[in-house]
PDB file of N, CA, C and O in Angstrom:
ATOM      1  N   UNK A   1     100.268 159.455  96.647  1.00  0.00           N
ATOM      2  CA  UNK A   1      99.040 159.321  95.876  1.00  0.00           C
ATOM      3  C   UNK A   1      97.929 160.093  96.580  1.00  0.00           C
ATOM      4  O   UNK A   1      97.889 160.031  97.808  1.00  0.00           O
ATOM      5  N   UNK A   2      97.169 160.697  96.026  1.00  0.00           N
ATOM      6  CA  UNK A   2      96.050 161.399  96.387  1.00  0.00           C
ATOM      7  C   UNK A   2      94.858 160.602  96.677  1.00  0.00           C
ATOM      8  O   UNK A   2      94.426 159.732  95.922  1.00  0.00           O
ATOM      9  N   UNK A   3      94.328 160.940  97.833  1.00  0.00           N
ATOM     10  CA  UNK A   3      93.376 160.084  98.206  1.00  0.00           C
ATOM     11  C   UNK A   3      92.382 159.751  97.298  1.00  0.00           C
ATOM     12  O   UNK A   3      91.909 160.540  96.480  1.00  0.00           O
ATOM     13  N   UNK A   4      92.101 158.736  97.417  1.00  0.00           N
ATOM     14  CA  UNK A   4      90.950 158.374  96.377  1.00  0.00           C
ATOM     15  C   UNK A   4      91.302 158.403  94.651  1.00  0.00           C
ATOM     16  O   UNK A   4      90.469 158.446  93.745  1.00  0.00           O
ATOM     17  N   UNK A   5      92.708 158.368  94.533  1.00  0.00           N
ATOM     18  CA  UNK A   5      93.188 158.209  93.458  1.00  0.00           C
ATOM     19  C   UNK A   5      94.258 157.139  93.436  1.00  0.00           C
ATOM     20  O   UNK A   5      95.145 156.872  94.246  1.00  0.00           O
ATOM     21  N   UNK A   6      93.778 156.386  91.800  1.00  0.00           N
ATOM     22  CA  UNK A   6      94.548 155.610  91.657  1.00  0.00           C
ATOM     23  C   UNK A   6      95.883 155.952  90.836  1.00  0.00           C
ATOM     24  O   UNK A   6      96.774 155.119  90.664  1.00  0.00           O
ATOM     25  N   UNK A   7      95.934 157.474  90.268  1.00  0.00           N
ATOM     26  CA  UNK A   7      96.672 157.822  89.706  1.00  0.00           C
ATOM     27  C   UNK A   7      97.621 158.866  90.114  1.00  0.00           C
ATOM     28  O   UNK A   7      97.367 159.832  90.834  1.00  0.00           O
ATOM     29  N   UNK A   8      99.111 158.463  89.395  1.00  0.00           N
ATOM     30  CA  UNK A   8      99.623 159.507  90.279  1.00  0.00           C
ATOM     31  C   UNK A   8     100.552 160.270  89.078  1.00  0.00           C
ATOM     32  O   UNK A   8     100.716 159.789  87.957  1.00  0.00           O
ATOM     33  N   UNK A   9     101.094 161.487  89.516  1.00  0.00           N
ATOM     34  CA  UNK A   9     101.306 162.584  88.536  1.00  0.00           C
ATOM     35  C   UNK A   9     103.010 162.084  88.528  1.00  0.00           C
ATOM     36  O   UNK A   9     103.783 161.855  89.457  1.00  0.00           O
ATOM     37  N   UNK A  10     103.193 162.034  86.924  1.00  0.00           N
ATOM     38  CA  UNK A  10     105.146 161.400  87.024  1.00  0.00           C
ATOM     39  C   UNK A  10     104.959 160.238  86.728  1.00  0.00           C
ATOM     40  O   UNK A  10     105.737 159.929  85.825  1.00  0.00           O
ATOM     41  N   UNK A  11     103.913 158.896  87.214  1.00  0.00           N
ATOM     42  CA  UNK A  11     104.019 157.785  86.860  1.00  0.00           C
ATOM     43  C   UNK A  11     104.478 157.263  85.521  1.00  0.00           C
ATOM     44  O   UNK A  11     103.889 157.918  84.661  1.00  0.00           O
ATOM     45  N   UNK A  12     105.120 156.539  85.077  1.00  0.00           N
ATOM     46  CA  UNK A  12     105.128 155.709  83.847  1.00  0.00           C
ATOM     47  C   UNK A  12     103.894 154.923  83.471  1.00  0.00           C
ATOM     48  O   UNK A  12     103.150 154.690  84.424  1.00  0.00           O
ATOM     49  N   UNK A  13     103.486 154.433  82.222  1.00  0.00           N
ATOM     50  CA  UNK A  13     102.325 153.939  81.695  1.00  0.00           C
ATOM     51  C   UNK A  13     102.762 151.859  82.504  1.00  0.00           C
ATOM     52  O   UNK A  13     101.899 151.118  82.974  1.00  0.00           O
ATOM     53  N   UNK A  14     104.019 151.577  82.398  1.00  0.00           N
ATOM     54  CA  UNK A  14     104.501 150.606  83.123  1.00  0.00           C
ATOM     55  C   UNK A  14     104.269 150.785  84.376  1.00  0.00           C
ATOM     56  O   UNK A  14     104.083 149.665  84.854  1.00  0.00           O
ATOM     57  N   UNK A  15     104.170 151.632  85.229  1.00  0.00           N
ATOM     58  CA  UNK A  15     104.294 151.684  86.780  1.00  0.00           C
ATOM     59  C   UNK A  15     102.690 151.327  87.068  1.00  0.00           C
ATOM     60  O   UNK A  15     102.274 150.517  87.896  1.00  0.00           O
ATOM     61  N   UNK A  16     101.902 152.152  86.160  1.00  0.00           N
ATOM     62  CA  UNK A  16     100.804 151.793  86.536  1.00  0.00           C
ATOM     63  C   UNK A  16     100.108 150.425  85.895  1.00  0.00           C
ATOM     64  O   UNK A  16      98.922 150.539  85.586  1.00  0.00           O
ATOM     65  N   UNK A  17     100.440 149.762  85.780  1.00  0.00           N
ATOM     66  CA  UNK A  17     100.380 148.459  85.440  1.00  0.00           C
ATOM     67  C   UNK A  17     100.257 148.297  83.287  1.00  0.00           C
ATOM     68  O   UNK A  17      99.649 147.401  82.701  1.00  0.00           O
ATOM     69  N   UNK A  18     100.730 149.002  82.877  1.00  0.00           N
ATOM     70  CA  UNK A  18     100.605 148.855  81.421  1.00  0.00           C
ATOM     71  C   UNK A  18     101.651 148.629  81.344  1.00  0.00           C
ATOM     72  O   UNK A  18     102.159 149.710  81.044  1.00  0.00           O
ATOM     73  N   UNK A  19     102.764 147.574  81.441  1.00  0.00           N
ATOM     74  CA  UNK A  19     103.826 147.032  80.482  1.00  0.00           C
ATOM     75  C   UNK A  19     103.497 145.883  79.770  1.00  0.00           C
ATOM     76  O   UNK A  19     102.473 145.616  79.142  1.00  0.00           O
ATOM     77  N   UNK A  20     104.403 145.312  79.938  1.00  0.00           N
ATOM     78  CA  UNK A  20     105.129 144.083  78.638  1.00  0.00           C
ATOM     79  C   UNK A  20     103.960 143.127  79.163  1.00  0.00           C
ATOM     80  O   UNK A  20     103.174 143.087  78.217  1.00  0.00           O
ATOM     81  N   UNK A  21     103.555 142.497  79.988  1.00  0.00           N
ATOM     82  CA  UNK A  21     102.853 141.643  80.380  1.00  0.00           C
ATOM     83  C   UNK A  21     101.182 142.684  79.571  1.00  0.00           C
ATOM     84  O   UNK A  21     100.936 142.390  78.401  1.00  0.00           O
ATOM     85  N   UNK A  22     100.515 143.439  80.049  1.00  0.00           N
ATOM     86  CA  UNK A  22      99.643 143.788  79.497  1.00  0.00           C
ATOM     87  C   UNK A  22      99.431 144.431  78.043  1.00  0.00           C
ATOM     88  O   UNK A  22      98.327 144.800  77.643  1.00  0.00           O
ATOM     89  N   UNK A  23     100.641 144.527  77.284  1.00  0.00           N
ATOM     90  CA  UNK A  23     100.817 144.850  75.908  1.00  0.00           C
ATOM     91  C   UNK A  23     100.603 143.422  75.315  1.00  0.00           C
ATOM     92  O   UNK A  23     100.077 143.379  74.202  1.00  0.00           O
ATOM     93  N   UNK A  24     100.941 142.265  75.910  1.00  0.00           N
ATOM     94  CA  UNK A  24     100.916 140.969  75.173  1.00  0.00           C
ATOM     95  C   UNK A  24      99.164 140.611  75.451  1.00  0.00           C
ATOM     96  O   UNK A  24      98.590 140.263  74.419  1.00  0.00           O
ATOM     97  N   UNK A  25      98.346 140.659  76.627  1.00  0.00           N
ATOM     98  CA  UNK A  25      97.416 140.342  77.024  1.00  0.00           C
ATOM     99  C   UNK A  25      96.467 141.406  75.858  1.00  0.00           C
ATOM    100  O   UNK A  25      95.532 140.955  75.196  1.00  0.00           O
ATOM    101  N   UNK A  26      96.859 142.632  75.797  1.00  0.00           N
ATOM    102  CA  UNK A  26      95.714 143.497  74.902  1.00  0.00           C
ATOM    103  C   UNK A  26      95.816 143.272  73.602  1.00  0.00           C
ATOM    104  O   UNK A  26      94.763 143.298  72.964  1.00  0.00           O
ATOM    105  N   UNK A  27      97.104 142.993  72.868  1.00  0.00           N
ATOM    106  CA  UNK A  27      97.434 142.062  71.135  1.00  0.00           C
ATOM    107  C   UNK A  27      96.487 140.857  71.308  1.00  0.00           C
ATOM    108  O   UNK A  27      95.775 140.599  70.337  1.00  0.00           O
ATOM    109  N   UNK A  28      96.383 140.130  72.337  1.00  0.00           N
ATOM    110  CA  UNK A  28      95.745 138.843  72.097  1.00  0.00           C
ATOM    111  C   UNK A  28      94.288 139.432  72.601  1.00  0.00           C
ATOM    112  O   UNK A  28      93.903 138.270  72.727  1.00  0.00           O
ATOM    113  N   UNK A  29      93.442 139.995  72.894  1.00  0.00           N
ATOM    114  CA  UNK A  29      92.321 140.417  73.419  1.00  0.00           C
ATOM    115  C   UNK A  29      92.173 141.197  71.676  1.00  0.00           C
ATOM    116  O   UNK A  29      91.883 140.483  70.716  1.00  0.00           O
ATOM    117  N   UNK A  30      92.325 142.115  71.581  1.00  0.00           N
ATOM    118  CA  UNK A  30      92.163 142.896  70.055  1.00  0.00           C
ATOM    119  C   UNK A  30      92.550 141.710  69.047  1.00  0.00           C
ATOM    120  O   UNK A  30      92.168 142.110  67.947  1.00  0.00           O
ATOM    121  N   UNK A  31      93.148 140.395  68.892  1.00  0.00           N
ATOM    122  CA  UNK A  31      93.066 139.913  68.053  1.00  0.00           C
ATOM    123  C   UNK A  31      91.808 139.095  68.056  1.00  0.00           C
ATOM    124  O   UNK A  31      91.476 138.397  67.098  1.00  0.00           O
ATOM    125  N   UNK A  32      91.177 139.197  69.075  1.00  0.00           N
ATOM    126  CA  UNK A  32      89.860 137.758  69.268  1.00  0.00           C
ATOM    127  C   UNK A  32      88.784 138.431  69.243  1.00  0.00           C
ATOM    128  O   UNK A  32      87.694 137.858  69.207  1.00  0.00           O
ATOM    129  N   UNK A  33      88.927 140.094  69.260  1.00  0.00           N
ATOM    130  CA  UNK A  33      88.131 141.126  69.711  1.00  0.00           C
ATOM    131  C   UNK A  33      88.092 142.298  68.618  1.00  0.00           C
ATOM    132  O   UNK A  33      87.868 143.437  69.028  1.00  0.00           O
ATOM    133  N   UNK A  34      88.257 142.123  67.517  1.00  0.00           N
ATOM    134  CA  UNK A  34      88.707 142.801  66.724  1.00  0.00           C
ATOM    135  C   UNK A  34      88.040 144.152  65.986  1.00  0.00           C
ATOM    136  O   UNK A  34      88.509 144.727  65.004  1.00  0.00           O
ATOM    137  N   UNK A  35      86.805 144.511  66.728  1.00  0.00           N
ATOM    138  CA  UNK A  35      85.613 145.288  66.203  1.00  0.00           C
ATOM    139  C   UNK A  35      85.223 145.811  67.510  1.00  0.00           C
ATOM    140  O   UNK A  35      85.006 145.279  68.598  1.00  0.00           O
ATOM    141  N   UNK A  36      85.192 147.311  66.971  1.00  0.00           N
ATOM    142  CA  UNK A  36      84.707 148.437  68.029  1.00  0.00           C
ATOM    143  C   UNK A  36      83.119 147.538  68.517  1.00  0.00           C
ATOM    144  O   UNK A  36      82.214 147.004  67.875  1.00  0.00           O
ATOM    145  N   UNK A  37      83.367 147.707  69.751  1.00  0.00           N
ATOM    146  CA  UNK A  37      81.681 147.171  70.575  1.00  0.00           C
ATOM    147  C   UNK A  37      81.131 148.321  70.604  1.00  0.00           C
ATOM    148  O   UNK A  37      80.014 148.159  71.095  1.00  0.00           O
ATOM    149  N   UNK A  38      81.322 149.564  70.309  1.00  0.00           N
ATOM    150  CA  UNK A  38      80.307 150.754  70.937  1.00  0.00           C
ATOM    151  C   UNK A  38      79.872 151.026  68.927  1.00  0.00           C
ATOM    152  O   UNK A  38      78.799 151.155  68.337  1.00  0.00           O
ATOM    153  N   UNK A  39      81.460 151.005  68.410  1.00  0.00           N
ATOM    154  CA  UNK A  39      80.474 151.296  66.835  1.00  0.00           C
ATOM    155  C   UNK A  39      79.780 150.074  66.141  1.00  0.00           C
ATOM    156  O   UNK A  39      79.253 150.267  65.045  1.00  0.00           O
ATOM    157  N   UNK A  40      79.750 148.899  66.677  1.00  0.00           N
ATOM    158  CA  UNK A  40      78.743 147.770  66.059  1.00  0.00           C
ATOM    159  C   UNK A  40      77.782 148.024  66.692  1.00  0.00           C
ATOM    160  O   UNK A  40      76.656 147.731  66.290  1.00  0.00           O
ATOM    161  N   UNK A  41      78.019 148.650  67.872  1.00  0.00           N
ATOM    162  CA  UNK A  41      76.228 148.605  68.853  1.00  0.00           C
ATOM    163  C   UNK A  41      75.258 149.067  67.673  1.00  0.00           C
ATOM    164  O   UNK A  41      74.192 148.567  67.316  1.00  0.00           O
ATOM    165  N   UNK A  42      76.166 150.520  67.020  1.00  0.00           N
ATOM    166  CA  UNK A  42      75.713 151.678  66.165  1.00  0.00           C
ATOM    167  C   UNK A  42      75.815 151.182  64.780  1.00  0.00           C
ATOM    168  O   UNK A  42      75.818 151.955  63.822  1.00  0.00           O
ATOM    169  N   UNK A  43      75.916 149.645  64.642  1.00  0.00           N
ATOM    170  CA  UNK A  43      76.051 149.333  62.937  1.00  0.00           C
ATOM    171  C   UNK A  43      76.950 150.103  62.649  1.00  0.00           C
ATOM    172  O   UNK A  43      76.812 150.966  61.782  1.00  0.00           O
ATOM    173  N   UNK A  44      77.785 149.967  63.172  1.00  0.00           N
ATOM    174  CA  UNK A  44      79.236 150.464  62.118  1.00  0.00           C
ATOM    175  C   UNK A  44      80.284 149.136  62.389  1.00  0.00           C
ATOM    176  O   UNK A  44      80.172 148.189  63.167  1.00  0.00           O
ATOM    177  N   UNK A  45      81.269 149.460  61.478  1.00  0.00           N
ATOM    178  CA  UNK A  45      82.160 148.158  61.723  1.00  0.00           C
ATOM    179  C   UNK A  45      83.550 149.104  61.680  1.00  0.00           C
ATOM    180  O   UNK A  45      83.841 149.729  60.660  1.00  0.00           O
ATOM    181  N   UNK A  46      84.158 149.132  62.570  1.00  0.00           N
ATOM    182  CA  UNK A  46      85.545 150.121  62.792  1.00  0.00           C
ATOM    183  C   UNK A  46      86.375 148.926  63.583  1.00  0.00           C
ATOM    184  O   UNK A  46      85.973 148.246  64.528  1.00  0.00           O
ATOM    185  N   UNK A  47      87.494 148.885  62.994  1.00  0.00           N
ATOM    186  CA  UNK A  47      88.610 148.374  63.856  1.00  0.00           C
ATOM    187  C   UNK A  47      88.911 148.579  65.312  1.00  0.00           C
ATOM    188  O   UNK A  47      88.846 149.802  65.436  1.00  0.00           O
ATOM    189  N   UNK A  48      89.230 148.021  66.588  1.00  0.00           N
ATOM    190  CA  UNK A  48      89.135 148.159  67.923  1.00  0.00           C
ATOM    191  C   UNK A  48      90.526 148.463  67.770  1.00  0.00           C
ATOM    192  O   UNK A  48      91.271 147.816  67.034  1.00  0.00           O
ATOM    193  N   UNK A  49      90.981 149.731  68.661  1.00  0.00           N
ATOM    194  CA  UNK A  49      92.460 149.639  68.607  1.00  0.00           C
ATOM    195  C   UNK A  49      92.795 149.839  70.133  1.00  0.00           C
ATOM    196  O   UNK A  49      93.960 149.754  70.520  1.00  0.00           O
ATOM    197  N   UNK A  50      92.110 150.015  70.698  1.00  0.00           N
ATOM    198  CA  UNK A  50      91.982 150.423  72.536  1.00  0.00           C
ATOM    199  C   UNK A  50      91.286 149.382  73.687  1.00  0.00           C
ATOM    200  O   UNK A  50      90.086 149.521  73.923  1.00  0.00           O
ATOM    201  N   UNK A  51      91.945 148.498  74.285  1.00  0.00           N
ATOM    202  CA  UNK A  51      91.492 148.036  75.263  1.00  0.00           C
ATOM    203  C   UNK A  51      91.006 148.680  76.544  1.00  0.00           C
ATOM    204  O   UNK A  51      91.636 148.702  77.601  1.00  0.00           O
ATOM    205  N   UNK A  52      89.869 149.178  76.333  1.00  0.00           N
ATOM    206  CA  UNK A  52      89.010 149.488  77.548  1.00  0.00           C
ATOM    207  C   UNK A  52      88.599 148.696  78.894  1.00  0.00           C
ATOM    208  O   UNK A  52      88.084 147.577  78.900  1.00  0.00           O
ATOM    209  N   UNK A  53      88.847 149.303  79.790  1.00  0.00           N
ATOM    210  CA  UNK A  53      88.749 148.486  80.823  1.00  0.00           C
ATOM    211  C   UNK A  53      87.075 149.219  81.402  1.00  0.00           C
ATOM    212  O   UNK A  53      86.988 150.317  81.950  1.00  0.00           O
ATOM    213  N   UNK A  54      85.869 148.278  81.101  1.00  0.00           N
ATOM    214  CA  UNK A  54      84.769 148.860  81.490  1.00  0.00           C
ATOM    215  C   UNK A  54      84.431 149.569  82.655  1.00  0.00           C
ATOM    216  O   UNK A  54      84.263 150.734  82.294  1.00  0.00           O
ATOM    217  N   UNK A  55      84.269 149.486  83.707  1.00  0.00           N
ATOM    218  CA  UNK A  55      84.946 149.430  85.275  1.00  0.00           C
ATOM    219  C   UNK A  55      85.874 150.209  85.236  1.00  0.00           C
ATOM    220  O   UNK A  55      86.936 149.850  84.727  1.00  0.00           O
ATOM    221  N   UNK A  56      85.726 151.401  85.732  1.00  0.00           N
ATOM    222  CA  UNK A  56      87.844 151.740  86.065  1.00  0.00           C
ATOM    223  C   UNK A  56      88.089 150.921  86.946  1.00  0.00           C
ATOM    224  O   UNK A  56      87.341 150.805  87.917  1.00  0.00           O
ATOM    225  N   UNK A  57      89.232 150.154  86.783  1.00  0.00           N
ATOM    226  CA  UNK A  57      90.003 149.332  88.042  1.00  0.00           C
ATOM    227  C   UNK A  57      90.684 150.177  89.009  1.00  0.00           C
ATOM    228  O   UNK A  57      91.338 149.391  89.696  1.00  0.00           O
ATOM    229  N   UNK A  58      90.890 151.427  89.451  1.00  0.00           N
ATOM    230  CA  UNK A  58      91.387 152.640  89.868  1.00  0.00           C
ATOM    231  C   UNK A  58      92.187 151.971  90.811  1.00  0.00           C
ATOM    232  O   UNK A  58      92.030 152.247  92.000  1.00  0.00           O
ATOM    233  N   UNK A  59      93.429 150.722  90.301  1.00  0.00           N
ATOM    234  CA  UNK A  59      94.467 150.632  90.878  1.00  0.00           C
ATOM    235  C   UNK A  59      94.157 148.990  91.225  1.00  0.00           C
ATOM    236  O   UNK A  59      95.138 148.351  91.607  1.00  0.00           O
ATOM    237  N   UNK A  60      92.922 148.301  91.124  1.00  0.00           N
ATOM    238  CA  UNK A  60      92.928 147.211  91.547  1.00  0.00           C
ATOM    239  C   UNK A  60      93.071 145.980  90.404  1.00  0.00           C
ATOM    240  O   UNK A  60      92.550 145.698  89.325  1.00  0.00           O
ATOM    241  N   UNK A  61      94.153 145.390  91.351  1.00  0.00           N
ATOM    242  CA  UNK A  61      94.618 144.483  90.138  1.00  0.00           C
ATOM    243  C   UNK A  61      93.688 143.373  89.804  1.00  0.00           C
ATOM    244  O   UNK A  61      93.689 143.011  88.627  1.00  0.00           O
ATOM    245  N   UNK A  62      93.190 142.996  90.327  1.00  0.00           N
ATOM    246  CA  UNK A  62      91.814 141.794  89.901  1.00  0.00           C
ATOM    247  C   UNK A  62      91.293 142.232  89.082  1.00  0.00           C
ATOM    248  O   UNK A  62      91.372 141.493  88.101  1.00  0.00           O
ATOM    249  N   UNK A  63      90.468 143.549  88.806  1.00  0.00           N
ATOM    250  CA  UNK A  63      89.707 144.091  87.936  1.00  0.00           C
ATOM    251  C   UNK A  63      90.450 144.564  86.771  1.00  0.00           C
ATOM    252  O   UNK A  63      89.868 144.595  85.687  1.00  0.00           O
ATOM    253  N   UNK A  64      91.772 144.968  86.877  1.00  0.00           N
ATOM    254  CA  UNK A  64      92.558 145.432  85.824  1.00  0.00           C
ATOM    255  C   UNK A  64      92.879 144.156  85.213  1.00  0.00           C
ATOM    256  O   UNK A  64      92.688 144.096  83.999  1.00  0.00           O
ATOM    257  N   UNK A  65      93.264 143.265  85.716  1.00  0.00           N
ATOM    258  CA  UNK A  65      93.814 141.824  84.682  1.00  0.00           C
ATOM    259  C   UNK A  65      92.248 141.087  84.515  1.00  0.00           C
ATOM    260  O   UNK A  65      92.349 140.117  83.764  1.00  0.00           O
ATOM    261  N   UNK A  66      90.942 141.272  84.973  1.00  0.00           N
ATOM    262  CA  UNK A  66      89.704 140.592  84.468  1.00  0.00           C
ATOM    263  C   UNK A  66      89.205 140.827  82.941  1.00  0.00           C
ATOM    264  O   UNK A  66      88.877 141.961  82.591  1.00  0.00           O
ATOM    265  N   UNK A  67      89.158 139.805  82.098  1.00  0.00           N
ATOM    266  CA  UNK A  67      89.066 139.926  80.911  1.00  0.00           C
ATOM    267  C   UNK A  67      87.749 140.394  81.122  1.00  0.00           C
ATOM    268  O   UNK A  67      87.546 141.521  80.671  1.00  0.00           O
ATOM    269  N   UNK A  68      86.608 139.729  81.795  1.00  0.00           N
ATOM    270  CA  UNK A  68      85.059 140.338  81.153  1.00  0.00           C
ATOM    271  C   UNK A  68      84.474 141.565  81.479  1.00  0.00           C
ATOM    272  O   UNK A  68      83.274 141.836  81.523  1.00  0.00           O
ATOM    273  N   UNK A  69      85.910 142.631  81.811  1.00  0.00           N
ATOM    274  CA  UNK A  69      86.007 143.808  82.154  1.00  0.00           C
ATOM    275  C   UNK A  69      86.389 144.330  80.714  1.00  0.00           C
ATOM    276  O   UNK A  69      85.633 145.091  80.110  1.00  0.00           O
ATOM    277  N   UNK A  70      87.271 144.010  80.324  1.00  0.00           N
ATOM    278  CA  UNK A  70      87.456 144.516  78.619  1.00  0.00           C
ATOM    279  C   UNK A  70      86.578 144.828  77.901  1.00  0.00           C
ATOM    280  O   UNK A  70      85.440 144.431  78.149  1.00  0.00           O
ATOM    281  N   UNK A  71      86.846 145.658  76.760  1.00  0.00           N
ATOM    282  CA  UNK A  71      85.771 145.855  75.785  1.00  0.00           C
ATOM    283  C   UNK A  71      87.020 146.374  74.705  1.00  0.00           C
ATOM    284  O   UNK A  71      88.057 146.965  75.007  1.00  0.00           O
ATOM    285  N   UNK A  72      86.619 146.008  73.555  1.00  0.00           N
ATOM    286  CA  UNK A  72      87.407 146.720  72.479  1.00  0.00           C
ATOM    287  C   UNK A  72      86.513 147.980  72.254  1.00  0.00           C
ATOM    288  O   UNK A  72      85.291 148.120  72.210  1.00  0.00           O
ATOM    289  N   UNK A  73      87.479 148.779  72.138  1.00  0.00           N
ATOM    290  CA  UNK A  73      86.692 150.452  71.219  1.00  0.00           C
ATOM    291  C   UNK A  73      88.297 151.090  70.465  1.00  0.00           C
ATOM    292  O   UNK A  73      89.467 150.836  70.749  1.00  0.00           O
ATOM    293  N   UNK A  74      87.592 152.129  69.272  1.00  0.00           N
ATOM    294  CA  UNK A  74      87.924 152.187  68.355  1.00  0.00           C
ATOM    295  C   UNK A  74      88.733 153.592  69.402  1.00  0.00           C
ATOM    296  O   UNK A  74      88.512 153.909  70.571  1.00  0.00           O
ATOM    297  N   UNK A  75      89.553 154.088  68.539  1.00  0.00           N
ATOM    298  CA  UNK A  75      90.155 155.514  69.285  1.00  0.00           C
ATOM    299  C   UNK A  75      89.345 156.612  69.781  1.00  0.00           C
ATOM    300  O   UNK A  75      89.583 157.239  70.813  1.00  0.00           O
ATOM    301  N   UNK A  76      88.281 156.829  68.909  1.00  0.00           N
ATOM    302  CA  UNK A  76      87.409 157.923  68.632  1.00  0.00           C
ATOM    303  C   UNK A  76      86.279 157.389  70.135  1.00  0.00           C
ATOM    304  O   UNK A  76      85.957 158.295  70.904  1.00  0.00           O
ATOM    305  N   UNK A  77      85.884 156.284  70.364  1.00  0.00           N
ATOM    306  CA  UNK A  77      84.925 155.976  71.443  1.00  0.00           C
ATOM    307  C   UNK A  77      85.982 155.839  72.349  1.00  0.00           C
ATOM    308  O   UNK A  77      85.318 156.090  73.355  1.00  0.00           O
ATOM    309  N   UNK A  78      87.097 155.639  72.773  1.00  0.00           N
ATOM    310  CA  UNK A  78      87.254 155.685  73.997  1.00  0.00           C
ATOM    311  C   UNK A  78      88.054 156.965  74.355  1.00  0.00           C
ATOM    312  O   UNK A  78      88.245 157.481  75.457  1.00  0.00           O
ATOM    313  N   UNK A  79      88.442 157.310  73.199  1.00  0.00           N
ATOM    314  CA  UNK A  79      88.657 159.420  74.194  1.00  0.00           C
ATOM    315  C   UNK A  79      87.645 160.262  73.780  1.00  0.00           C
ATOM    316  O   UNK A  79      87.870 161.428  73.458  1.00  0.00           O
ATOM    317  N   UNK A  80      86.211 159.609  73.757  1.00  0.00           N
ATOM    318  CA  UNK A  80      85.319 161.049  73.530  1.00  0.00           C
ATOM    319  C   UNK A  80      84.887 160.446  74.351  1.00  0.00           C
ATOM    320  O   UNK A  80      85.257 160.584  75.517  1.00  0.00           O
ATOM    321  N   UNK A  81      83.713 159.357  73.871  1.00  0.00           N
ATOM    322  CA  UNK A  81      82.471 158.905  74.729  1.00  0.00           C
ATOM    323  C   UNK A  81      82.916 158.061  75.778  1.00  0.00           C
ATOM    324  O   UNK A  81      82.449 158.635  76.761  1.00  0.00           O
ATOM    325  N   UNK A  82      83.385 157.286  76.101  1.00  0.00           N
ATOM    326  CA  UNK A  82      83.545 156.636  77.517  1.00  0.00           C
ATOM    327  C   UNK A  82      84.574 157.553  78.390  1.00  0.00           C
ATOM    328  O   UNK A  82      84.336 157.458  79.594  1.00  0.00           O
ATOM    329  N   UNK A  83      85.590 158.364  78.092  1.00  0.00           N
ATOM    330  CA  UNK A  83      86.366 159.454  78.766  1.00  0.00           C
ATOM    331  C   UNK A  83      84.964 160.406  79.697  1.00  0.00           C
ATOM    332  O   UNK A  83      84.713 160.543  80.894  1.00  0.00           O
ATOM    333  N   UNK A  84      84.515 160.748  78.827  1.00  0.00           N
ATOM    334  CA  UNK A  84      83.326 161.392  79.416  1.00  0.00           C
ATOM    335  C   UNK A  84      82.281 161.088  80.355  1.00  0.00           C
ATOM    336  O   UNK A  84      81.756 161.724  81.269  1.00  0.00           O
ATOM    337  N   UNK A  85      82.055 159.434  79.665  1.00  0.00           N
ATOM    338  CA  UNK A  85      80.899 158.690  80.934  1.00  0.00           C
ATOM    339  C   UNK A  85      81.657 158.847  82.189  1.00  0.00           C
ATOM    340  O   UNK A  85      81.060 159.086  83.239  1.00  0.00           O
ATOM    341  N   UNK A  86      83.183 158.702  82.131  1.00  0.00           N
ATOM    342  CA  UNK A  86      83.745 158.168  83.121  1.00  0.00           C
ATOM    343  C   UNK A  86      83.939 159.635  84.060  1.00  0.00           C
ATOM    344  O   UNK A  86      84.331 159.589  85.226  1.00  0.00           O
ATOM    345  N   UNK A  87      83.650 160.732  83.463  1.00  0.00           N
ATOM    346  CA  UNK A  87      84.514 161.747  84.348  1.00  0.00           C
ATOM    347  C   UNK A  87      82.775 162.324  84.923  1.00  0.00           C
ATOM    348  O   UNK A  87      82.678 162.995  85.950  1.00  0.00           O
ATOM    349  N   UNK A  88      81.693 161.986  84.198  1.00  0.00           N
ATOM    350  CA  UNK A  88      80.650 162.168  85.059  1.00  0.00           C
ATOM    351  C   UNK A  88      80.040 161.457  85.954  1.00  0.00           C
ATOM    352  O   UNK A  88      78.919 161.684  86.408  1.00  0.00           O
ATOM    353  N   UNK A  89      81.136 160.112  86.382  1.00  0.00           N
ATOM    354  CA  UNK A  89      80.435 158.952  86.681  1.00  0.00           C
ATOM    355  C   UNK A  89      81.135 159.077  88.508  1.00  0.00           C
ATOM    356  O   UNK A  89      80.970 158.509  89.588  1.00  0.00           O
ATOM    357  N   UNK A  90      81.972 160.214  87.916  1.00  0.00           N
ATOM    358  CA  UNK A  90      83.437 160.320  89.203  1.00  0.00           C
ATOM    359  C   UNK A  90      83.390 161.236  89.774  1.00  0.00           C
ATOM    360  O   UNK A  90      84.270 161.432  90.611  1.00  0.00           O
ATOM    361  N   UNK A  91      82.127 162.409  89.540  1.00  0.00           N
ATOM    362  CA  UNK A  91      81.896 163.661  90.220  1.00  0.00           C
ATOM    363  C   UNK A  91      81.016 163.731  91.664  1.00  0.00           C
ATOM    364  O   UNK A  91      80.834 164.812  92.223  1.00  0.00           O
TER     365      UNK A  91
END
């Protein structure tokens, strides 16, 4: 792993902590959570289909399994606008 990275090149979406245990935790989070938080901010009402982890947890498991780290966002807000906060937030 590269220093200061929590990510590593080859990993599986399971290795890095997205399996079966966090596929069941994000169905039940998007079912209680069911509306984009960035497009209601904006008066819109769009379906949440992406569990965002506010915080990158960049490998730490407390913060990766902390629910009041979550946020639902729709596809479109979390690979434009928070992809972006995040890569200027990391420079």
């Amino acid at each position: 792993m590269a220093a200061g990275s929590w990510r590593t090149e080859g990993m599986t979406s399971t290795q890095r902590g997205y399996g079966y245990k966090w596929q069941q935790a994000r169905l039940a989070f998007l079912r209680e959570h069911p509306l984009c938080a960035m497009c209601q901010a904006e008066g819109l009402v769009t379906v949440a289909t992406v569990v965002d982890h506010i915080i990158p947890h960049r490998g730490d498991q407390s913060l990766f399994w902390r629910r009041s780290n979550w946020a639902p966002l729709c596809a479109h807000h979390h690979s434009s606008d928070k992809q972006r906060e995040e890569s200027r937030s990391s420079r």
